[in-house]
ROSE-4610 file (N, C-alpha, C; in Angstrom, 1 decimal, always signed):
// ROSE-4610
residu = [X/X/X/X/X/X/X/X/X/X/X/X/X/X/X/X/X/X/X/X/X/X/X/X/X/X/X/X/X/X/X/X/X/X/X/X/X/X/X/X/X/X/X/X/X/X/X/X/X/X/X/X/X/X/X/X/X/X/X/X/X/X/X/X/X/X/X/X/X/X/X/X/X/X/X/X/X/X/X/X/X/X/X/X/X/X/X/X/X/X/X/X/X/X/X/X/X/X/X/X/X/X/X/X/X/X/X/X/X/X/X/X/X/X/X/X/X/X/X/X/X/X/X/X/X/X/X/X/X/X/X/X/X/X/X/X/X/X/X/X/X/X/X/X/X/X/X/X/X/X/X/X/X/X/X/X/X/X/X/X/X/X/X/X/X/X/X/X/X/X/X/X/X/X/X/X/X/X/X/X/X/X/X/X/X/X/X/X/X/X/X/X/X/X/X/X/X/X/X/X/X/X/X/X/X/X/X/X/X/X/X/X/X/X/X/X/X/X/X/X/X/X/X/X/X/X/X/X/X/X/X/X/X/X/X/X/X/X/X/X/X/X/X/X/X/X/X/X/X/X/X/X/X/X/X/X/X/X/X/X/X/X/X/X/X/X/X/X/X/X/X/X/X/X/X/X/X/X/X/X/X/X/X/X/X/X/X/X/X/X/X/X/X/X/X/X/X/X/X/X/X/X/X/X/X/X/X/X/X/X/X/X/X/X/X/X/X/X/X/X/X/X/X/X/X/X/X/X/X/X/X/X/X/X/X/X/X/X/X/X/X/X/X/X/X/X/X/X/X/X/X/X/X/X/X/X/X/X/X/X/X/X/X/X/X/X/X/X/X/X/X/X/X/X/X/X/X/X/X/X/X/X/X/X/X/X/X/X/X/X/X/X/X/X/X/X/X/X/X/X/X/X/X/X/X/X/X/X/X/X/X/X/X/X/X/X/X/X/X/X/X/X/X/X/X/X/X/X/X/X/X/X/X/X/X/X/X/X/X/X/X/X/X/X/X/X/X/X/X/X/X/X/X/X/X/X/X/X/X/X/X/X/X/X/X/X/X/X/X/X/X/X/X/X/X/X/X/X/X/X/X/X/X/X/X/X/X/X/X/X/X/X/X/X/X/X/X/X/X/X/X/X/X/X/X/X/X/X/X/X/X/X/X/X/X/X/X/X/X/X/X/X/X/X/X/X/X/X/X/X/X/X/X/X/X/X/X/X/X/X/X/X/X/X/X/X/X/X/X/X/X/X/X/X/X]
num = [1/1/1/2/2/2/3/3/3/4/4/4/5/5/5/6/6/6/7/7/7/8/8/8/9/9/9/10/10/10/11/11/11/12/12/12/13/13/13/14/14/14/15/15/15/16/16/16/17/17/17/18/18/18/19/19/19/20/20/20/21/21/21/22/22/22/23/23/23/24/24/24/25/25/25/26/26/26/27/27/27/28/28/28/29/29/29/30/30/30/31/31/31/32/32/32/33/33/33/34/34/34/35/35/35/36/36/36/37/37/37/38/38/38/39/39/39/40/40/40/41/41/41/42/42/42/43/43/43/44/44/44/45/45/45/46/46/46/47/47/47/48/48/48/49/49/49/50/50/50/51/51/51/52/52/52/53/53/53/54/54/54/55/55/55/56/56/56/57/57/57/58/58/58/59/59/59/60/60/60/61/61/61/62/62/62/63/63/63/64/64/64/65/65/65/66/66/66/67/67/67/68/68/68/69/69/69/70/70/70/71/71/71/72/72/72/73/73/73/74/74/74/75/75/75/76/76/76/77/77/77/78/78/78/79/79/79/80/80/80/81/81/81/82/82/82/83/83/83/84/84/84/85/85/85/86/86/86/87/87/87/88/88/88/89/89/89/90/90/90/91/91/91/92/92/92/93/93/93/94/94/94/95/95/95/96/96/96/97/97/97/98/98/98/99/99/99/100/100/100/101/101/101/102/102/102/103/103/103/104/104/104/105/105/105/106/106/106/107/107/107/108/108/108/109/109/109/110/110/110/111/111/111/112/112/112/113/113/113/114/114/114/115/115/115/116/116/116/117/117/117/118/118/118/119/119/119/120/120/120/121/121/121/122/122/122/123/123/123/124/124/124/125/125/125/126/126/126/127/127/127/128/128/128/129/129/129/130/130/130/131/131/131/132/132/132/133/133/133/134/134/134/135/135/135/136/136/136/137/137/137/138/138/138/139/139/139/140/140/140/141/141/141/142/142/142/143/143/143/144/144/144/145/145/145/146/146/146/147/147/147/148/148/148/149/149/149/150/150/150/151/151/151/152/152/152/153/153/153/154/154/154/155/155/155/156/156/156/157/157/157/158/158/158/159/159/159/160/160/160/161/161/161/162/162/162/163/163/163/164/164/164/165/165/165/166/166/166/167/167/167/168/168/168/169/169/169/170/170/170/171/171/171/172/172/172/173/173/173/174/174/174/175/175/175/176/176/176/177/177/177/178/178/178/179/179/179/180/180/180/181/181/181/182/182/182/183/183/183/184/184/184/185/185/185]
x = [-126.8/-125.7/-124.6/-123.4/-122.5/-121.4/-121.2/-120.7/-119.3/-118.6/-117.2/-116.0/-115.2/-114.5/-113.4/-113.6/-111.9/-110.9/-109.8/-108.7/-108.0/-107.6/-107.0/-107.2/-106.3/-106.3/-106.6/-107.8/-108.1/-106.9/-106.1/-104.8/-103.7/-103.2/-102.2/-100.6/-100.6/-99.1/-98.2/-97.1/-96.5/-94.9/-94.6/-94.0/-93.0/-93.7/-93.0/-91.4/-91.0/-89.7/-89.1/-90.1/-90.1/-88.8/-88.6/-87.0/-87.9/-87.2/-87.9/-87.3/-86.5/-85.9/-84.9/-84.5/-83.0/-81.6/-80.6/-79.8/-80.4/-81.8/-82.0/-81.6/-81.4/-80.9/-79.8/-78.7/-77.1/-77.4/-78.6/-78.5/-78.7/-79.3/-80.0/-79.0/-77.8/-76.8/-75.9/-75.7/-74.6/-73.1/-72.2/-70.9/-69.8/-69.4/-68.6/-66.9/-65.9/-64.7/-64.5/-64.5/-63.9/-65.4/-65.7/-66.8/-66.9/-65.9/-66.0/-65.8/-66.1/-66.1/-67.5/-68.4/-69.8/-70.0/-69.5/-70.7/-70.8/-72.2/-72.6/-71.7/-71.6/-70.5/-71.5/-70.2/-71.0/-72.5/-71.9/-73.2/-74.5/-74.2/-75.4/-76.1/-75.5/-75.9/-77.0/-77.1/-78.4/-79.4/-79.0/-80.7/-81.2/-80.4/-81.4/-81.9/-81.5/-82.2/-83.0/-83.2/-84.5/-85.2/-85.5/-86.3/-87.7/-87.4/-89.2/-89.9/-89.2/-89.7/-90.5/-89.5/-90.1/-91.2/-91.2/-92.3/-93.5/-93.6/-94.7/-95.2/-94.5/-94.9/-95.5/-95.0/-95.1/-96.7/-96.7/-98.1/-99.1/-99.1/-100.1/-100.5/-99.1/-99.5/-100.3/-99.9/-100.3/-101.7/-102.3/-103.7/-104.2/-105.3/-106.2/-107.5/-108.1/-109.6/-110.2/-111.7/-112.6/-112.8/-113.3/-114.3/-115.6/-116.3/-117.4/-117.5/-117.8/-117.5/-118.1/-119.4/-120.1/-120.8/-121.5/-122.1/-123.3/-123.9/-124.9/-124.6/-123.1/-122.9/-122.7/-121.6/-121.6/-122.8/-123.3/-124.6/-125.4/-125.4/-126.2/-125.3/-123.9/-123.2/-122.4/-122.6/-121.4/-122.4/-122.4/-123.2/-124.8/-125.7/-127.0/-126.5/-126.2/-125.9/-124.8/-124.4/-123.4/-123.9/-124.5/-124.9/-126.0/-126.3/-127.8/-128.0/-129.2/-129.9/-131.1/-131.3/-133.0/-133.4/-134.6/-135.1/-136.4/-137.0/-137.9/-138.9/-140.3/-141.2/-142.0/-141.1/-142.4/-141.0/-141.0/-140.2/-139.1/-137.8/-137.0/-136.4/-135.5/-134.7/-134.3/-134.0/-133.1/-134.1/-133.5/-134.4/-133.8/-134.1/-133.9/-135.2/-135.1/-136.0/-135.1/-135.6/-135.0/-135.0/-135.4/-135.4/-134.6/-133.0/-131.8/-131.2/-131.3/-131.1/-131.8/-132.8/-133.5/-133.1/-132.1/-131.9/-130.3/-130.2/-128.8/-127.7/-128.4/-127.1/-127.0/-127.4/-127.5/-126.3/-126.5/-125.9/-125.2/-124.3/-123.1/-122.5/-122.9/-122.5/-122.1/-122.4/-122.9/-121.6/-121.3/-120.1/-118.8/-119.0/-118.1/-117.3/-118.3/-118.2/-117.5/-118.0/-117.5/-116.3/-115.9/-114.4/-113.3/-113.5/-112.8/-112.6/-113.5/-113.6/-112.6/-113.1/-112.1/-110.8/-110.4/-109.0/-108.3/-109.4/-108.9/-108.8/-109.1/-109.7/-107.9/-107.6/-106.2/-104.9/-105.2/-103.6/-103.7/-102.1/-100.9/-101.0/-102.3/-102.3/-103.0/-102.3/-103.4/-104.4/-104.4/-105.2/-106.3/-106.4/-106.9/-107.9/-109.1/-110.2/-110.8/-110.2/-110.5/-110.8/-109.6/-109.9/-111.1/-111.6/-112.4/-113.8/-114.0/-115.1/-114.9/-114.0/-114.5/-114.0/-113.3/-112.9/-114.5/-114.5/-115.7/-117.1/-117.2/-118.4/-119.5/-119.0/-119.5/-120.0/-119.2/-119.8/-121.0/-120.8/-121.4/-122.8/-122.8/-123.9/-124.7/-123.9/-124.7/-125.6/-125.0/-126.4/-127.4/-126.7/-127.8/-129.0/-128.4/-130.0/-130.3/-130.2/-130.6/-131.8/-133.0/-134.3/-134.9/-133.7/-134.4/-134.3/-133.0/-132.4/-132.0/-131.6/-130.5/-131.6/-131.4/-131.6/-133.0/-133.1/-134.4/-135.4/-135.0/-135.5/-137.3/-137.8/-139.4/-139.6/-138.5/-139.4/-140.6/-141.2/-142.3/-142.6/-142.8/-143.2/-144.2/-144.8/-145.8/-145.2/-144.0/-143.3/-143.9/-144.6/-145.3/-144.1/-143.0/-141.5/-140.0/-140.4/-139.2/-137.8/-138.1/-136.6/-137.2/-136.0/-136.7/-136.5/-136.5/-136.2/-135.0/-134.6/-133.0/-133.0/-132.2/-132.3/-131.7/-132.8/-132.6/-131.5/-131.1/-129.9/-130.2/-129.7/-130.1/-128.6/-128.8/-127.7/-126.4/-125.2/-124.4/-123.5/-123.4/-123.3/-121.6/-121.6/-120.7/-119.6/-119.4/-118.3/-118.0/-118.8/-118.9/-118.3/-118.6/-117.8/-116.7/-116.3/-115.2/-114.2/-114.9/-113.7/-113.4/-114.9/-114.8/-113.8/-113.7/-112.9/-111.8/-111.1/-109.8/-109.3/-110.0/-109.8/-108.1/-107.7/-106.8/-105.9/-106.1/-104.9/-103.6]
y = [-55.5/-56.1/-55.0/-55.2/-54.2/-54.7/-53.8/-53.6/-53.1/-54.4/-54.5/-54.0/-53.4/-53.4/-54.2/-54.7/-55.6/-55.0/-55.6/-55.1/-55.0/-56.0/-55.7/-56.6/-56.9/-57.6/-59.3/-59.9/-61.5/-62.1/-61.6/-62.7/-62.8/-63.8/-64.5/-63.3/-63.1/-62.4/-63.5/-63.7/-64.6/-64.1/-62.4/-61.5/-61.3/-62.0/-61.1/-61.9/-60.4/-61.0/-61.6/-62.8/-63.1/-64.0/-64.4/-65.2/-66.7/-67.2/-69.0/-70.0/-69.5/-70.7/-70.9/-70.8/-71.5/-70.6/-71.2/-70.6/-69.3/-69.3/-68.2/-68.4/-70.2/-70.3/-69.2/-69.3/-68.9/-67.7/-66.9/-65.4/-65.3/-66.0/-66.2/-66.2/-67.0/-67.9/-66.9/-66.5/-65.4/-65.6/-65.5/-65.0/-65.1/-66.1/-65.7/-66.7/-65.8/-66.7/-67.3/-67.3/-67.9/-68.4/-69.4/-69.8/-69.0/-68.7/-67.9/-66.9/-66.0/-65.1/-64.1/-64.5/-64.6/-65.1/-64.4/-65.2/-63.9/-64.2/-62.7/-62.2/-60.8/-60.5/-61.2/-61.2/-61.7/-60.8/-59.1/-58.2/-58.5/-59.2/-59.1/-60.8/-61.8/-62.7/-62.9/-61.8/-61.7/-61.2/-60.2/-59.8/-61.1/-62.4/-63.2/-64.5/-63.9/-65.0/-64.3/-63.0/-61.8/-62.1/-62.4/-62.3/-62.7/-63.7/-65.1/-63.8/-62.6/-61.8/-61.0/-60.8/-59.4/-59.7/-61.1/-62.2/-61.4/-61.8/-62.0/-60.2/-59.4/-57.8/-57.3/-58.1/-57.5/-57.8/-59.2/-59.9/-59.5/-58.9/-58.1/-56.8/-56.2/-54.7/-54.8/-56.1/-56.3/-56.8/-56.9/-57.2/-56.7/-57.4/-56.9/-56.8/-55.7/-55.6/-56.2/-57.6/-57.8/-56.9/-57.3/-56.3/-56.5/-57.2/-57.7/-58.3/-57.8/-58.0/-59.1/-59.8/-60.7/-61.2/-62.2/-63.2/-62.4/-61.5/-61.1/-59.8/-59.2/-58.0/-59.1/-60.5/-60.7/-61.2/-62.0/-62.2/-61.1/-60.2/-58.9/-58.0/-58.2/-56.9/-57.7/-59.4/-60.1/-61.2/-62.4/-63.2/-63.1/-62.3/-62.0/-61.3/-60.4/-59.6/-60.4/-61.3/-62.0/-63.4/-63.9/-65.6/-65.0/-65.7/-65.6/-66.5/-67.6/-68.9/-68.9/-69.5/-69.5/-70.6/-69.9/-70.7/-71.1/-72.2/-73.0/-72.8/-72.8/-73.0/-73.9/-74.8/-76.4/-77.0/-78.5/-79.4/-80.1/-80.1/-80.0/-78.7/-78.8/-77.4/-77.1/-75.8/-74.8/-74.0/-74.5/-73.6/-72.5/-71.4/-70.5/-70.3/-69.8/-68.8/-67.6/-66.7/-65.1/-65.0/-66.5/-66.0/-67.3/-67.2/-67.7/-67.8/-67.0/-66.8/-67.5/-68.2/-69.2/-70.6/-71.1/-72.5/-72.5/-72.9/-73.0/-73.5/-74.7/-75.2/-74.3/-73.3/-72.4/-71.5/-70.8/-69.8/-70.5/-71.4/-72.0/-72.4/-72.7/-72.8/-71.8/-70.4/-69.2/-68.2/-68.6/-68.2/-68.7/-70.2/-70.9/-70.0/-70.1/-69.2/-67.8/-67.1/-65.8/-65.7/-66.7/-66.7/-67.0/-67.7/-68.4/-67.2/-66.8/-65.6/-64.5/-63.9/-62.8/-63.4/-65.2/-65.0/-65.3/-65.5/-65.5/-63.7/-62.9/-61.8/-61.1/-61.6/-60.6/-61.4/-62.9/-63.4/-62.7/-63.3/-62.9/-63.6/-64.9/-66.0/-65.3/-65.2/-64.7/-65.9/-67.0/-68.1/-68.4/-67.5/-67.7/-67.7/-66.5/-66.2/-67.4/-67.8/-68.9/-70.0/-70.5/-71.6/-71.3/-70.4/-69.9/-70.5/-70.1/-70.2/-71.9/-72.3/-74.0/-74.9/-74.5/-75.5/-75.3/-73.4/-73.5/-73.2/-72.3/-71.6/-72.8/-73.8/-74.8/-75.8/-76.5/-77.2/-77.4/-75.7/-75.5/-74.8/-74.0/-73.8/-74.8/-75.9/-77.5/-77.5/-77.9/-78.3/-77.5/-76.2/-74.5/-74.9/-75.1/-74.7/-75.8/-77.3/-78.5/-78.3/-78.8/-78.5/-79.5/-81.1/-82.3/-82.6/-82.2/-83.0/-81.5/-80.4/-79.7/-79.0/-77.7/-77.6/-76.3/-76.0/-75.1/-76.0/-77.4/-77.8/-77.7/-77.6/-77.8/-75.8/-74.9/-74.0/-72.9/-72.5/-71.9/-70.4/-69.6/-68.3/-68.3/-68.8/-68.0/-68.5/-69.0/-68.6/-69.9/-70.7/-72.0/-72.8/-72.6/-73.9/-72.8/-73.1/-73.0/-73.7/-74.8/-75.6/-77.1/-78.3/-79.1/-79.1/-80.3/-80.4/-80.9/-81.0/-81.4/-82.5/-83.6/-84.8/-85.7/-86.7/-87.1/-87.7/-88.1/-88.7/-89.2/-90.2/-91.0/-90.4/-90.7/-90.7/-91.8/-90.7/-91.7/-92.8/-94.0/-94.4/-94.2/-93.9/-93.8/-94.4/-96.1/-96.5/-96.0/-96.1/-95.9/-94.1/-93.4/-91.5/-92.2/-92.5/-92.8/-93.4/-94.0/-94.7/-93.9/-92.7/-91.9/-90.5/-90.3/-89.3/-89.2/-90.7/-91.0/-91.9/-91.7/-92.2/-91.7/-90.3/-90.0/-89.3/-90.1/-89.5/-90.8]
z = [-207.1/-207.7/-207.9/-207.8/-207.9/-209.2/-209.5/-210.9/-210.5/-211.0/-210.6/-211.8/-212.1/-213.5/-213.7/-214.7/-214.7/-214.1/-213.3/-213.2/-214.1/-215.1/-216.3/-217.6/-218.7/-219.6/-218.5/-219.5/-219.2/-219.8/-220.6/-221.0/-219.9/-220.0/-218.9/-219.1/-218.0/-218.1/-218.3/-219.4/-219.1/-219.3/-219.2/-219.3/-218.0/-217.4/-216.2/-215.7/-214.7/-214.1/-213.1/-212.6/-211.4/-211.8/-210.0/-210.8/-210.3/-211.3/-211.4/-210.3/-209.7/-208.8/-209.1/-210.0/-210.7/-210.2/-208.9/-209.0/-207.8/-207.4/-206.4/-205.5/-205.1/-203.5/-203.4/-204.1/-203.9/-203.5/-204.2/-203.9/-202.3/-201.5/-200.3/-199.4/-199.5/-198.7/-198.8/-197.4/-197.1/-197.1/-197.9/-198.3/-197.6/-196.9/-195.5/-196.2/-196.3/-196.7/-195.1/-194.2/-193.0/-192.0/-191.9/-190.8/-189.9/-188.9/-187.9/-187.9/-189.1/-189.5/-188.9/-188.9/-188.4/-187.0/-185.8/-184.5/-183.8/-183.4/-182.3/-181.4/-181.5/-180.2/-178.8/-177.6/-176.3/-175.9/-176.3/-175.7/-176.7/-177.9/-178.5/-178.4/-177.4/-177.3/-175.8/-175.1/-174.6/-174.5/-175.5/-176.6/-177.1/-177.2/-178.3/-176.6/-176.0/-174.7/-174.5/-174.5/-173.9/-175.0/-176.1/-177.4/-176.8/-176.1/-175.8/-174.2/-173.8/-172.9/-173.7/-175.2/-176.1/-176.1/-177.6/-177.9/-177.2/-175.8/-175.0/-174.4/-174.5/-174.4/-175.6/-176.5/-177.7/-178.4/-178.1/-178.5/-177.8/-176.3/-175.8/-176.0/-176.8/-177.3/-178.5/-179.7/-180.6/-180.6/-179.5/-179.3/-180.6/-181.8/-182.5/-182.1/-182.2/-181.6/-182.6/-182.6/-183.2/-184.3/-185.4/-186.2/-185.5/-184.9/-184.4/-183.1/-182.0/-180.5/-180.4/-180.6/-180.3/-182.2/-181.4/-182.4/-183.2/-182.0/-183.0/-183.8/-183.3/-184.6/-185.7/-185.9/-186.7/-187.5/-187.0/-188.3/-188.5/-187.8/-188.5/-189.3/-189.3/-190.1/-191.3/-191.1/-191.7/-192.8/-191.3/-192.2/-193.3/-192.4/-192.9/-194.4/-194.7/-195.7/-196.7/-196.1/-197.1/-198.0/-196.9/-197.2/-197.6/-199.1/-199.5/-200.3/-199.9/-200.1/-200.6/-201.2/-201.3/-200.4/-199.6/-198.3/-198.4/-198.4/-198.5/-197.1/-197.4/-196.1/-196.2/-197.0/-196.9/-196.5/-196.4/-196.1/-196.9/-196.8/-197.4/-198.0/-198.5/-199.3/-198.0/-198.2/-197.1/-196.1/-194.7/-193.7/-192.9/-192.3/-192.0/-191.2/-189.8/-189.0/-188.8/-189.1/-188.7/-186.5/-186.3/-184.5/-184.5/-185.2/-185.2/-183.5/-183.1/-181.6/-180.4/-181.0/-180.4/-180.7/-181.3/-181.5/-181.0/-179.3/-179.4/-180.6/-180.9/-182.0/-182.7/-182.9/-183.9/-183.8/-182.6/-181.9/-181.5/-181.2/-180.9/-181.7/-183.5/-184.6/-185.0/-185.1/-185.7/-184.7/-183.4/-182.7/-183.1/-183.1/-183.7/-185.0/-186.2/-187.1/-187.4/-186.3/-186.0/-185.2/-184.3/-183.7/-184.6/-185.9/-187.0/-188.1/-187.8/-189.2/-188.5/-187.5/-187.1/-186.6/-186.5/-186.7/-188.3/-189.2/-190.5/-191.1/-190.4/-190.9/-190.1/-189.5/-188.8/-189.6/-190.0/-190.3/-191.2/-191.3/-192.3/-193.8/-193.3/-194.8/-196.0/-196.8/-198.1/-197.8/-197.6/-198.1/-197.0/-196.0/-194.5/-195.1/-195.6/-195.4/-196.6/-197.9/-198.5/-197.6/-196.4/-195.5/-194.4/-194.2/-193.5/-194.1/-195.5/-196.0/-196.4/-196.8/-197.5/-195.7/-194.9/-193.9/-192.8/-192.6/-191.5/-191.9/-192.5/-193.2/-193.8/-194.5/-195.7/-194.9/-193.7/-193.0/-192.2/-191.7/-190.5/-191.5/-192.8/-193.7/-193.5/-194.0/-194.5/-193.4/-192.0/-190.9/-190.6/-190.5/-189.7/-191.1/-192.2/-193.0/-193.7/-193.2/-193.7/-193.3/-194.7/-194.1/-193.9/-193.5/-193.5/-192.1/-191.6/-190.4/-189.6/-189.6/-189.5/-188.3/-187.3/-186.3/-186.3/-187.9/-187.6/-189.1/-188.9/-190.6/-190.5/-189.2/-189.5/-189.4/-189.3/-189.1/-190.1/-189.7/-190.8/-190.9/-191.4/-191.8/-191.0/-190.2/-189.1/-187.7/-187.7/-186.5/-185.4/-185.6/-184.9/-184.2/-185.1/-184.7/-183.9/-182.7/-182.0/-181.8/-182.2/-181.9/-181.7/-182.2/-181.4/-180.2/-179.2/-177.9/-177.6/-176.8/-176.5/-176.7/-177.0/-177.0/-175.5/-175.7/-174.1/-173.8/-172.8/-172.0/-170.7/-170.5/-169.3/-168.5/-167.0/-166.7/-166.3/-166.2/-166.8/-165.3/-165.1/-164.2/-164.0/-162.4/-161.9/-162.4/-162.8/-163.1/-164.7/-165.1/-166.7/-166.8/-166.0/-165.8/-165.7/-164.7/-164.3/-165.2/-165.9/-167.2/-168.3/-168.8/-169.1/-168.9/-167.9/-167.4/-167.3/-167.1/-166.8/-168.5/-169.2/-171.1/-171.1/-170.6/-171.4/-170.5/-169.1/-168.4/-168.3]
């Protein structure tokens, strides 16, 4: 456990000088006695057609590299050491097998997870990695370690349960694709 120190007094600042709204628009709204007092000169009106060239140089320099290249740094550097459950080896409660890497749904949950996280992990939202954890994390928690229904729920401590089986599928007839396929063109 780690021993965190308050950052400061538990009483509400109610001190401070933020400005409340009132009368802030005006400070915003720029000053101009004559309308046309304000328009780009001509030379500086094709810097703003080049902008959508910059845009696009710019966002390939600004490439962010991963914290985590693939699925399995993340659950070994991220999720494993983060998410902690209490995990049941009878039926029901919370299941977990440590040979996670054997239940596709798992690992295509568990990717899922990790492509969401490292783009909540680069925005700009304060509120990203919050949405990360209650929009993706919570969901996809619920099924990976349902130990009724969920995709390792019969597994056991001596390692007997690999997965279930795929669930079957007949195949699908030609007219019936076809109506399928074309749903949404």
């Amino acid at each position: 456990m780690v021993d965190l120190e308050p950052a400061g007094s538990d009483k509400w600042d109610a001190a401070n000088e933020a400005p409340d709204g009132e009368g802030f628009e005006d400070e915003l709204e720029p000053e101009f006695e004559d309308e046309d007092e304000f328009e780009p000169e001509e030379e500086n009106e094709d810097e703003f057609k080049d902008a959508t060239d910059f845009e696009d140089s710019a966002s390939e320099e600004a490439r962010i590299e991963p914290k985590f290249t693939n699925v399995v740094e993340f659950v070994q550097g991220y999720f494993l050491p983060v998410i902690r459950r209490r995990i049941s080896d009878n039926d029901g409660g919370l299941s977990w097998d440590p040979r996670w890497w054997a239940y596709p749904e798992v690992v295509a949950r568990l990717t899922a997870l990790h492509q969401a996280w490292e783009e909540a992990r680069v925005s700009n939202s304060a509120s990203a990695m919050s949405s990360w954890w209650i929009q993706h994390l919570e969901p996809h928690l619920r099924v990976i370690l349902d130990g009724d229904t969920g995709p390792m729920s019969n597994a056991k401590s001596d390692r007997s349960f690999i997965g279930w089986p795929a669930m079957p599928s007949d195949s699908v007839p030609s007219d019936v694709l076809d109506t399928i396929l074309n749903q949404n063109s």
